[in-house]
C-alpha positions, 0 to 999 in steps of 0.5 A, a space after each residue: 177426657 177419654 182416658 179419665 173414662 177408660 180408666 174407670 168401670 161403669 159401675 164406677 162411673 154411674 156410682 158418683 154422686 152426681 150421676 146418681 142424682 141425676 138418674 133419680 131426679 129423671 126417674 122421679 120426673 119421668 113417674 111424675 109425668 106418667 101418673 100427672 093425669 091421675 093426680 089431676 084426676 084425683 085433685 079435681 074429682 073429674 076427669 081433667 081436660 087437654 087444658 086443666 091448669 093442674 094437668 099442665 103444671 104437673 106436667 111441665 114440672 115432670 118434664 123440667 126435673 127429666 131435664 135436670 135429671 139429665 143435664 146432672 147425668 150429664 155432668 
């Protein structure tokens, strides 16, 4: 395994399609999870609380796509 990855640059390790997926489904959540509270803010035309449904699935998506993002990074 080690020598599968000394073998190979980084640029084209990263290259692969799974790695590039991986790093854009994390890069989507990790924006999804950071603008969450103005999208809620937005959608509710207040500011939304610790509580707001629309808050917390917003951000629980966010933070299941970082983790997909990374487990295809991964593998």
């Amino acid at each position: 395994m080690l020598a599968l990855l000394l073998e190979q640059t980084l640029l084209e390790f990263l290259q692969t399609p799974n790695k590039l997926a991986g790093m854009v489904v994390a890069a989507l959540g990790l924006a999804l999870a950071v603008l969450s509270r103005k999208i809620a803010k937005v959608a509710r035309k207040q500011k939304p609380a610790a509580n707001d449904p629309l808050y917390l699935s917003l951000l629980g998506i966010a933070l299941c796509m970082i983790m997909v993002g990374l487990i295809m990074t991964i593998f």
